[in-house]
N, C-alpha and C positions, 0 to 999 in steps of 0.2 A: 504494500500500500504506500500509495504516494502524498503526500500534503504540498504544497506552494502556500510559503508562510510572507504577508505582504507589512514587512515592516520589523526590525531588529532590536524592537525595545524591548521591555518588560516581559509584557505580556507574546510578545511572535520568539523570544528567546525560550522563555517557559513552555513552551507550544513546542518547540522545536527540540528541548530536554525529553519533555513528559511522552512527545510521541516516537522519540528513539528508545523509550525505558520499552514500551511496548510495540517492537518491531520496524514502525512505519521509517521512512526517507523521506527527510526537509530539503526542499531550499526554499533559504529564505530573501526576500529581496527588498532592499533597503535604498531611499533615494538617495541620504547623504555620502559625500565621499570618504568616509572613516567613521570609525563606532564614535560616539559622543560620548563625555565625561562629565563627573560632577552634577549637579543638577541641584533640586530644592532636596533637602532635608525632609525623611519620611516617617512616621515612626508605625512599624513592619507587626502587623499580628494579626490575631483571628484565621481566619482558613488560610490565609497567605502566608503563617509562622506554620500552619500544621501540613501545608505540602511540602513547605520546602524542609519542611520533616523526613516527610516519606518518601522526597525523589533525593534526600540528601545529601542537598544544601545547605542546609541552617549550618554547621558547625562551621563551613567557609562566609555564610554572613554575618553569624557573630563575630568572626576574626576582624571586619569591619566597621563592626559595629562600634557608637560613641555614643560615650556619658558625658552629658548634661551638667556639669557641676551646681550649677546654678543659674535660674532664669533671674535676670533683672528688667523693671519695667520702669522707666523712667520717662518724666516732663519733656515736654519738646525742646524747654531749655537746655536737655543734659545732665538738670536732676534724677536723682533715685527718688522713685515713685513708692516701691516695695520691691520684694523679690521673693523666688520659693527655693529652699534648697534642692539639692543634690537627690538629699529622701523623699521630700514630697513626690519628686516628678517621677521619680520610679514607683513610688504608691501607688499614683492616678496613672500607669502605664500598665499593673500588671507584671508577672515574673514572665510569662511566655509573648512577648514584647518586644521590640527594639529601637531604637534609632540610627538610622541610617542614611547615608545619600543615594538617590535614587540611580546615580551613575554606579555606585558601587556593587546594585544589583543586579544589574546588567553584566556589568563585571565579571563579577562569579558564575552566571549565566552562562556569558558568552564563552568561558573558560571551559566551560562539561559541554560545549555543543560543535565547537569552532571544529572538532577533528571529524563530527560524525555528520553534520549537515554542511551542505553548499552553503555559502554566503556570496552574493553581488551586490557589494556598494554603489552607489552613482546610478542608481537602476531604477524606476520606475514600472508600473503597471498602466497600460493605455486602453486595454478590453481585456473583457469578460467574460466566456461564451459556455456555456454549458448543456450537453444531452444526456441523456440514461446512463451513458457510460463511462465519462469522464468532464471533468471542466477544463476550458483552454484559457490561457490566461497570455493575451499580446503585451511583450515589455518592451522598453524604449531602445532598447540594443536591438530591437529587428526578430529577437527571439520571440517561438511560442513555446510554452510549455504546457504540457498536459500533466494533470494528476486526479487521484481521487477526492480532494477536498482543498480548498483555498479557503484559508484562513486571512480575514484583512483584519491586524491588528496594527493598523500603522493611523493610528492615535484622532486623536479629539477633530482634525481637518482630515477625516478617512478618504481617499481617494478610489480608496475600493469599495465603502457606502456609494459616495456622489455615482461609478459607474454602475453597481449592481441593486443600489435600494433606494435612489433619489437624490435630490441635490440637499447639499447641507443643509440649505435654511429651514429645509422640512424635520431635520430630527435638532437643529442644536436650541436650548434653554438656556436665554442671555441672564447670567445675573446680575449684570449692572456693575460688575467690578473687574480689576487689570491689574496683571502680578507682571513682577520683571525678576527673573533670578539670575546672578553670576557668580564665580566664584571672584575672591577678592585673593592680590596677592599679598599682601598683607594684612594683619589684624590691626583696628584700631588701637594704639599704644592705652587710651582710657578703659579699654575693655579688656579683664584679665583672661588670661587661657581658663580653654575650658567654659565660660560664661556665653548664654545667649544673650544680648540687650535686647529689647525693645521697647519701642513707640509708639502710642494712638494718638490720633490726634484728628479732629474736624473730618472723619471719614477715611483719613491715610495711616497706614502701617509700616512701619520701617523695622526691618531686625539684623542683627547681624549675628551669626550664629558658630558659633566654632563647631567643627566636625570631626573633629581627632586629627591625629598626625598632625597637626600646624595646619591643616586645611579652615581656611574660612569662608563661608556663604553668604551674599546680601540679598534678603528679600525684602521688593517694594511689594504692596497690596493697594489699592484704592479705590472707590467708590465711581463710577462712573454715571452719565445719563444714559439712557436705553438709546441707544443709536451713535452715542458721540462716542463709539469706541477705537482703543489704534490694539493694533496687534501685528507681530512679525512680517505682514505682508501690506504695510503700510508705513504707518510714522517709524522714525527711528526713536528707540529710547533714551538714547542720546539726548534727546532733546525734549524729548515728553518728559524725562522724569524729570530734570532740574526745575519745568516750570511747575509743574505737579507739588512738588517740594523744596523747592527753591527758597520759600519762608523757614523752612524750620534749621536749627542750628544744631548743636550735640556734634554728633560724629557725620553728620548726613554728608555734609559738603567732601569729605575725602573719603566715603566711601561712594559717594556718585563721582569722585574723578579714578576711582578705581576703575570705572566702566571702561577706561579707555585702557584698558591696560590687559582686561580679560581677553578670553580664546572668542568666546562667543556668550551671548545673552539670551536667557530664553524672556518672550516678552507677546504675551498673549490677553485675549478675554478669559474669565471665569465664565465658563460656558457648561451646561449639561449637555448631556445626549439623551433625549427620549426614545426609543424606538419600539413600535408595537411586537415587531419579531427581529431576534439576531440572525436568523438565515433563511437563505432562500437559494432549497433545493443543495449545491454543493459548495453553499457562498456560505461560511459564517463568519459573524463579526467578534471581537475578542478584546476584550478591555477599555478602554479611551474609546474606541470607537465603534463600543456598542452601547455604552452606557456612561462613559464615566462624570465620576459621581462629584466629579471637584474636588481641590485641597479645604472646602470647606467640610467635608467628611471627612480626610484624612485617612481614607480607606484605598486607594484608587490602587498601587505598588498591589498589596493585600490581594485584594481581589482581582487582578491580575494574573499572578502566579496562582493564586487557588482556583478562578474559573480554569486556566489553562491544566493545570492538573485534575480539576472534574470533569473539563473534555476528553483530555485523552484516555478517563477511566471509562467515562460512557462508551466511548469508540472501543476500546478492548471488548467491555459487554456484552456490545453488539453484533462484536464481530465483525466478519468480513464485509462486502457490500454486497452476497447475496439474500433477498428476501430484503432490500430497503433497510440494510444496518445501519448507514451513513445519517439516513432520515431519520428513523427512531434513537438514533443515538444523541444528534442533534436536539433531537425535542424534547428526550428526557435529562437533558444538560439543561437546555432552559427553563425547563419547569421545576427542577431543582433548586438553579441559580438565583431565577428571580425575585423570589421574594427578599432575598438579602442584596442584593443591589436597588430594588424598591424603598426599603426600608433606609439605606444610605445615600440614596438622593433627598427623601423626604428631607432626613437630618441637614444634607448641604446647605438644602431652602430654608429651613428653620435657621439654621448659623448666621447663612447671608442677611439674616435681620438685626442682628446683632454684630455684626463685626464691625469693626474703624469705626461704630458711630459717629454722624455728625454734631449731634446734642454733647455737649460734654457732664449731661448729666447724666443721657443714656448710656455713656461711658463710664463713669464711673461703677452704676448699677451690674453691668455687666462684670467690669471687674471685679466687687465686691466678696463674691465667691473666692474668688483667687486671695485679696486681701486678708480674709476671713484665714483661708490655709496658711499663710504664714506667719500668722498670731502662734506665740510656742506652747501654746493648751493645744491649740488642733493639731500643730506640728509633729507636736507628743504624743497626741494620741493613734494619729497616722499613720507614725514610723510604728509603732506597737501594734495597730491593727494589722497593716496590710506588709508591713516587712520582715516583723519578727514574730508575726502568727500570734 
């Protein structure tokens, strides 16, 4: 059995592990010209800690993985606000948990697949075509490829959605807000190793996040109006962010001249993906670009590598593709799946009403919770409940 996996993240690298563990041949095709690095900061659990159990990987992602010393939340001046320690944030994480960068997962990923599946960088998907017995898939090198299933996990702007289930504006759910992440080659001197800072303020978030090894991460977040948005195939961020935050001082100003100095930026809308079905016939969609659920869930990595390891168990099940295994394997992956991607978009929506508020009083409220945990009654009590049992 064959797959054509359309896209080298997350989720088309997991897809391309989970369907070598049982038998099948990948390739996978990727448009940029080299794997990408780094990325936002994810923190890894639920079915996505317990596959990467079972096709075993966790022990190379915890090798990755980074502790949080300490969150600090600070005034737009550059005051400390408050902060949670080291214990808290492992409390509110859970033992079967992690933090990680999401280039990291690919990483390890792409480490267990690169000798057993094809990879083509700089490659593209142009059509789609599919009968009874196979699906063809036209790429931009002139090639066709045939196989038993085409998986398009190549993320939130799927190009293998727009050819095979409709043009984007039919499945994406704008929420109103715009993240910019890069990695910084320095850490700001005010901010100690080990420490995340952050900022809210009038609708805008800034953080800057240490990732282990001296690696550091800047994420912008901000509230946008429904139409007035820029993302990577538009505005530069160059330029969007300094006006966007251009008022506020602390560390902002030289970690926005960092921008000039990174590999690359990733710089998008907060967008869902609704879709009534992830496949049609020998087309399914896989992660980002069947559902995903926004960094306002914090689930997206997660469910990623977990739906791609519940496909390829369905597909084993099912068996071969005689007697229609392909289709029933598919359909009892998504009747499975959905309710837990369901249930983490709802969450995204609910988040997006509360995040960067503009009110600084709905700000505060929101914070309060957070406040409250690092008061040392709760602190105390929470390293005692959820740490040392």
């Amino acid at each position: 059995m064959r797959a054509i996996i359309i896209g080298a993240g997350i989720a088309g690298l997991a897809a391309a592990l989970r369907l070598s563990q049982i038998g099948w041949d990948s390739l996978i095709i990727e448009r940029t010209p080299t794997r990408r690095s780094g990325g936002y900061a994810v923190t890894f659990g639920g079915i996505g800690y317990d596959a990467a159990e079972r096709m075993g990987i966790l022990p190379d992602l915890r090798k990755r993985a980074f502790v949080t010393e300490e969150l600090v939340y600070h005034k737009p001046g550059g005051e400390r606000r408050f902060s949670l320690s080291g214990e808290i944030i492992a409390a509110t994480m859970g033992p079967r948990s992690m933090n990680i960068l999401r280039g990291d997962i690919e990483t390890v990923l792409y480490d267990k697949v690169r000798d057993s599946a094809e990879i083509r960088f700089a490659t593209t998907v142009t059509a789609v075509d599919q009968d009874t017995r196979a699906v063809h898939a036209t790429l931009s090198d002139g090639t066709v490829e045939h196989a038993d299933l085409l998986i398009g996990a190549d993320g939130l702007h799927s190009a293998t959605r727009a050819l095979v289930f409709g043009p984007e504006q039919d499945y994406l759910l704008d929420l109103e807000h715009q993240v910019a992440v890069y990695m910084l080659d320095k850490r700001p001197a005010s901010i100690a190793p080990g420490t995340t800072a952050t900022l809210s303020s009038r609708g805008r978030t800034v953080a800057v996040i240490s990732a282990g090894d001296g690696r550091n991460v800047a994420f912008f977040g901000y509230r946008t109006a429904r139409g007035a948005r820029h993302d990577d195939r538009g505005d530069d961020p160059a330029t969007v962010l300094p006006q966007v935050y251009g008022d506020l001082g602390w560390v902002i100003p030289e970690v926005l001249a960092g921008m000039g100095r990174t590999d690359s930026v990733y710089f998008d809308t907060i967008s869902q993906v609704v879709a009534p079905t992830w496949s049609r016939g020998r087309v399914v969609l896989l992660g980002d670009a069947a559902w995903c659920v926004t960094l306002f869930a914090g689930y997206g990595s997660a469910l990623a590598v977990g739906g791609a390891y519940q496909l390829g168990t369905e597909l084993e099940r099912h068996g071969s593709d005689t007697g229609g295994g392909i289709g029933a394997a598919l359909a009892a992956w998504e009747t499975a799946l959905r309710p837990e991607v369901e249930a983490k978009q709802k969450l995204g929506r609910r988040v997006k009403g509360v995040y960067a508020p503009a009110n600084p009083l709905l700000l505060w409220l929101t914070q309060l919770p957070l406040r409250l945990a690092a008061l040392p009654p709760v602190r105390r009590y929470m390293t005692r409940r959820f740490i040392k049992g």
